[in-house]
C-alpha positions in Angstrom: -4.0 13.4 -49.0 -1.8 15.3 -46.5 -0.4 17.4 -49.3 -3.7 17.9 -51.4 -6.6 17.2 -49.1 -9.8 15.0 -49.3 -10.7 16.8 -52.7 -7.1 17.0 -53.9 -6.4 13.5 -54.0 -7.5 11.4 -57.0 -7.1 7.9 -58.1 -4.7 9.3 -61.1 -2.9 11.5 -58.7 -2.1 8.3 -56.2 -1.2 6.2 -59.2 0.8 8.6 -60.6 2.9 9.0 -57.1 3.4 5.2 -56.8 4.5 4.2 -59.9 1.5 2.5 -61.6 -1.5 2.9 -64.1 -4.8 3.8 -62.7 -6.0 0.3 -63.8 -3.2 -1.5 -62.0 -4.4 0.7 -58.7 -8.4 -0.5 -59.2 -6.8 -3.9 -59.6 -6.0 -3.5 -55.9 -9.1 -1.2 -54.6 -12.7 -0.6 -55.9 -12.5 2.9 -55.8 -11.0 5.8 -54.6 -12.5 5.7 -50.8 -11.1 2.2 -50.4 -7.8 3.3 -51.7 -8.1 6.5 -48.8 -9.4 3.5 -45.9 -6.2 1.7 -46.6 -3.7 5.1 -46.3 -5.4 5.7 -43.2 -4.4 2.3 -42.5 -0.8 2.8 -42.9 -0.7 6.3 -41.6 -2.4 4.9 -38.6 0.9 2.2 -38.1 3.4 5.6 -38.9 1.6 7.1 -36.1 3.3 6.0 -33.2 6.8 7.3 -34.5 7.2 10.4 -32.5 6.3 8.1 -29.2 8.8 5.4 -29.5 11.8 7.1 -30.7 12.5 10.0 -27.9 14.7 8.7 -24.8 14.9 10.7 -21.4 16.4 9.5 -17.8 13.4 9.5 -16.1 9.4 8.7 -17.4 8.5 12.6 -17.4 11.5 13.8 -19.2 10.9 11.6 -21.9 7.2 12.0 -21.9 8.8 15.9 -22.2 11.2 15.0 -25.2 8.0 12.8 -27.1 5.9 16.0 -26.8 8.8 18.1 -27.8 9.5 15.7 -30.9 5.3 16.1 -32.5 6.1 18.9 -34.2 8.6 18.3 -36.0 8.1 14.9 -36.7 4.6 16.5 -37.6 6.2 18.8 -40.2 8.8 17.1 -42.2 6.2 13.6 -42.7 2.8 15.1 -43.2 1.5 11.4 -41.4 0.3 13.1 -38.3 -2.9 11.0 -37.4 -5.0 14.0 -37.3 -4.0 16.1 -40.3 -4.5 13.8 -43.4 -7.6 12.0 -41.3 -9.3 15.2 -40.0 -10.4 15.8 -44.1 -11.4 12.4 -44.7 -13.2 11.5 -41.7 -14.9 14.5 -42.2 -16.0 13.9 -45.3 -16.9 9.5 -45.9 -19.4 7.9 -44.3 -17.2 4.5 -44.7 -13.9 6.3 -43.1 -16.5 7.1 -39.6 -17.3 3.6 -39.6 -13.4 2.3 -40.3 -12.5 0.5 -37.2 -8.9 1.6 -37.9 -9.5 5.2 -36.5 -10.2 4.2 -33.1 -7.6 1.2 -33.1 -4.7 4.1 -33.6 -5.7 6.5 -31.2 -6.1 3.4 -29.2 -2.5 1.9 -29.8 -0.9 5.4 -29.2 -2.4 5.8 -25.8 -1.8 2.3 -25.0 2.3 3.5 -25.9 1.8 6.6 -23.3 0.4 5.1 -20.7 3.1 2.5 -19.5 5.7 5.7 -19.7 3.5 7.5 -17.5 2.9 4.3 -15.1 7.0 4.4 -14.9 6.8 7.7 -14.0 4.4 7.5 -11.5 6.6 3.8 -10.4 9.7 6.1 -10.1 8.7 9.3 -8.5 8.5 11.8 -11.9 5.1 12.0 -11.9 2.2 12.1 -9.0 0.8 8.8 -8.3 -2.1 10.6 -6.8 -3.8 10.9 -10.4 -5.4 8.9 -13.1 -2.1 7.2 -15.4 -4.6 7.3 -18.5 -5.5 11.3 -17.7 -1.8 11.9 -18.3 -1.5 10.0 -21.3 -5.2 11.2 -22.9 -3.7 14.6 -22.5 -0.9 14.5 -24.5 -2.6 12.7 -27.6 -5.1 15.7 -27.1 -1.6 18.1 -27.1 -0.6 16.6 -29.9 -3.9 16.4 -32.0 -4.1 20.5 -30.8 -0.4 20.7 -32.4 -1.8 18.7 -36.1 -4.6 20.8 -35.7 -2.4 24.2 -35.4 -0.7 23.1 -38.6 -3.5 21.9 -40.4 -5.2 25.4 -40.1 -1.5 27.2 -40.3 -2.0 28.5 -36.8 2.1 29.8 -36.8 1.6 31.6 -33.3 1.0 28.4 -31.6 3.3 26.1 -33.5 6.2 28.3 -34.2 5.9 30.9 -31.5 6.4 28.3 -28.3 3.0 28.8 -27.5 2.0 24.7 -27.8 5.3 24.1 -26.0 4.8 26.2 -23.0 1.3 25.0 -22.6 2.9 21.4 -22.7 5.3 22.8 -19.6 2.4 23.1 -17.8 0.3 20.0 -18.5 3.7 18.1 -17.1 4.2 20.4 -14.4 0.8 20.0 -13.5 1.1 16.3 -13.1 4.7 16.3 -11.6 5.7 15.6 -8.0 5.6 18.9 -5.7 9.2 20.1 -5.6 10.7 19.7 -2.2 11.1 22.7 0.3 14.0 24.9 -0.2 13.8 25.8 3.6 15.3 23.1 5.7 12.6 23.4 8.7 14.7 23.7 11.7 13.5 22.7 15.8 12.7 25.8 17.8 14.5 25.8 21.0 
């Protein structure tokens, strides 16, 4: 579905890519929505990769280096939540009702949110806000990202137009920096 869209994708066409017959597949599935529930399924459980992966030495760098790893994590799987869904949600009754939507936007926030909670923990980022605000904002970052792709919106995605607007959501939530100006007693 994420190469050929909702309309695209056919039971002959999945068969075909995994190595069966198309009577084999409705062996498995009743038809070719049930078959598109069940890949939103699995790309629900892929899509948590660009979260767990990146590494940093503090909570905001590495909330930095998940952000910075979307897109291209986006690009070479076609499994970002929002791009293969987007079609199909948009399109079945059944997928809108699929409790396995929400449960992966829920699981990836649920990944962000300790990372900020560190951060906050640590001193990276201000413990004066909302964890959850934080963490909402970079699924919504990276569904804006899918989104860019899905419509081939190059400026933002190839241009560092998504990246520096990520610069500023962190910097937004990051600790003030410390005065350069050592205040010194008047005599």
């Amino acid at each position: 579905m994420a190469r050929h869209g909702y309309h695209g994708t056919s039971v002959a066409r999945i068969a075909r890519a995994v190595g069966i017959s198309n009577s084999a597949l409705y062996q498995h599935f009743h038809n070719l929505e049930d078959v598109l529930v069940a890949a939103t399924e699995l790309l629900g459980e892929r899509a948590h990769e660009w979260i767990v992966t990146p590494t940093g030495s503090n909570a905001l760098e590495r909330l930095d280096k998940i952000a910075e790893s979307h897109l291209a994590w986006s690009v070479s799987t076609l499994e970002s939540f929002v791009r293969p869904l987007f079609a199909f949600v948009g399109v079945t009754e059944k997928a809108r009702r699929e409790p396995s939507t929400p449960r992966a936007v829920l699981q990836s926030y649920e990944l962000l949110l300790p990372i900020v909670e560190e951060g906050q923990r640590e001193g990276s980022v201000r413990s004066d806000v909302e964890a959850g605000d934080l963490a909402w904002a970079i699924l919504m970052f990276a569904w804006a990202e899918d989104m860019a792709l899905l419509a081939r919106v190059d400026e933002v995605t190839n241009k560092g137009v998504s990246r520096r607007n990520f610069m500023r959501l962190l910097a937004a939530y990051a600790p003030p920096e410390p005065s350069s100006e050592a205040s010194t007693p008047s005599a």
